[in-house]
ZALUM-230304 format. One record per residue (C-alpha): x, y, z; residue number from 0. Coordinates in Angstrom, 2 decimals. Example, Ala and Ser with C-alpha at 12.3 -4.5 7.8 and 13.67 -1.06 7.14 Angstrom:
REM ZALUM-230304
PT|12.30|-4.50|7.80|0
PT|13.67|-1.06|7.14|1
REM end
This chain:
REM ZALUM-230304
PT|-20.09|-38.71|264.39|0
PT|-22.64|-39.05|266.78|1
PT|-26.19|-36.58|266.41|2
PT|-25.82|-35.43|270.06|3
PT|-22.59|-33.76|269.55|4
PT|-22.94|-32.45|266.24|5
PT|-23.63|-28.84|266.34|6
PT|-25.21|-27.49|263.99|7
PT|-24.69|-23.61|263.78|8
PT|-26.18|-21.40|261.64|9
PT|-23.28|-21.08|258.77|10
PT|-23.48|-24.59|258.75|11
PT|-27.31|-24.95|258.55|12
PT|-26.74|-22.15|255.69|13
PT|-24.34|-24.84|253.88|14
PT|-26.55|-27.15|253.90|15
PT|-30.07|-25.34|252.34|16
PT|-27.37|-23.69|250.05|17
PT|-26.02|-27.45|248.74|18
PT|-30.01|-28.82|248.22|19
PT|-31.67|-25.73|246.64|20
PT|-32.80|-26.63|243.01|21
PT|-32.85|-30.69|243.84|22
PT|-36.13|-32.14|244.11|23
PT|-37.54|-33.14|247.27|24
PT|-36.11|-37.49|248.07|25
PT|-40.29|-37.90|248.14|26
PT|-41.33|-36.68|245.40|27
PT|-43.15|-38.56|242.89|28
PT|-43.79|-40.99|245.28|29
PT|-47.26|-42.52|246.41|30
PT|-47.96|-44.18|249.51|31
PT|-49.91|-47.49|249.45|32
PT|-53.58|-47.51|250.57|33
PT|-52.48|-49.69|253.34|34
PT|-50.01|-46.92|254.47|35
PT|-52.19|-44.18|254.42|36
PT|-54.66|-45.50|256.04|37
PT|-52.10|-46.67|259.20|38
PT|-51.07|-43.59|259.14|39
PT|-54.99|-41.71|259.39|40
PT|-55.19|-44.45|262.05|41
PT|-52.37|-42.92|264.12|42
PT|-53.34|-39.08|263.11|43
PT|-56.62|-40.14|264.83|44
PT|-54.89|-41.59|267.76|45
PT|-52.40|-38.59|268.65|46
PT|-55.24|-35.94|268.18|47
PT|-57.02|-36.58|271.20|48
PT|-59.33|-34.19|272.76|49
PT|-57.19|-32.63|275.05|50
PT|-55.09|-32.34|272.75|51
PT|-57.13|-30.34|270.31|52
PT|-57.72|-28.39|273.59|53
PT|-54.18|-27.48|274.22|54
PT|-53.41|-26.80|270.71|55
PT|-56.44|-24.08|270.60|56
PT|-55.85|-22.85|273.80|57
PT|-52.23|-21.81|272.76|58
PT|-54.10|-19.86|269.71|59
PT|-56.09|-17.69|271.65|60
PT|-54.99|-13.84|271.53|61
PT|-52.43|-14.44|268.76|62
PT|-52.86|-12.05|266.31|63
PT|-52.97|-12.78|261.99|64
PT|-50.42|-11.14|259.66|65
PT|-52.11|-8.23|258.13|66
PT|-54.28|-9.29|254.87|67
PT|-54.74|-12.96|255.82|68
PT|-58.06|-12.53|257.40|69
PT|-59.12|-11.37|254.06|70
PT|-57.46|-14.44|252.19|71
PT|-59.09|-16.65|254.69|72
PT|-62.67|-15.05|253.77|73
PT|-61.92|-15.34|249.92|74
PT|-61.54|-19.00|249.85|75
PT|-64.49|-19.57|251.71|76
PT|-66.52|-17.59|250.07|77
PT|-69.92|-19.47|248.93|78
PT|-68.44|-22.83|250.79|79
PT|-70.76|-22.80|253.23|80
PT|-74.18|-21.68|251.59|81
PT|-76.78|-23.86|250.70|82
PT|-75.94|-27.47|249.88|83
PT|-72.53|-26.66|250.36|84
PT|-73.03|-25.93|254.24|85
PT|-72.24|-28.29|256.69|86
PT|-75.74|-28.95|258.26|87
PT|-77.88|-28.85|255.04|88
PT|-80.32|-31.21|255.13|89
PT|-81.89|-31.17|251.78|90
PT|-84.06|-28.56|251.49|91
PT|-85.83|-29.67|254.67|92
PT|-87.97|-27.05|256.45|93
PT|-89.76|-28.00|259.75|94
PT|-93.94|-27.89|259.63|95
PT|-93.66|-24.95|262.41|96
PT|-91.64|-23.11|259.99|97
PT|-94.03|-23.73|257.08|98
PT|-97.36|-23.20|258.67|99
PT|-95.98|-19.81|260.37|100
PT|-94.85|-18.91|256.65|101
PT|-98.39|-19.83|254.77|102
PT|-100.21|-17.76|253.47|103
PT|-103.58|-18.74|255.44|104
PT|-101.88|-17.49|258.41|105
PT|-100.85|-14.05|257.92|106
REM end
């Protein structure tokens, strides 16, 4: 039967999660070959343009969180992004402004 005229209504769709529950997923187990992941980072890169990053946050704005996964959020990042761990950190580097305004001949 042809996809375009098979409808699929719910007690149908509720068949057919019914008949797969407790088989394992047809991927699993499976690894991809270095080749293939990287084609497919390749085309990742591709589709994620900038404007589309742009329209994808834009339809963000103003929606609201379920209740408690602000705080989950905060959890896991918790001590990610101090120190070494942070994004910018660039060894321990301080710039000579920074160090002469902080000596001790200064003050």
């Amino acid at each position: 039967m042809p996809r375009s005229s098979y409808i699929r209504t719910p007690e149908i769709l509720k068949k057919q999660s019914e008949a797969q529950k407790g088989r394992p997923a047809r991927n699993k187990g499976i690894t991809l070959s270095l080749e293939r992941r990287k084609e497919i980072s390749e085309l990742t890169k591709k589709a994620m343009t900038p404007e589309r990053c742009l329209k994808i946050s834009l339809s963000k704005i103003g929606k609201k969180m379920p209740e408690g996964t602000g705080k989950k959020i905060s959890l896991a990042n918790r001590g990610k992004t101090k120190g070494n761990k942070h994004y910018n950190w660039k060894g321990g580097k301080v710039e000579l402004g920074n160090q002469i305004r902080k000596c001790f001949e200064y003050r």
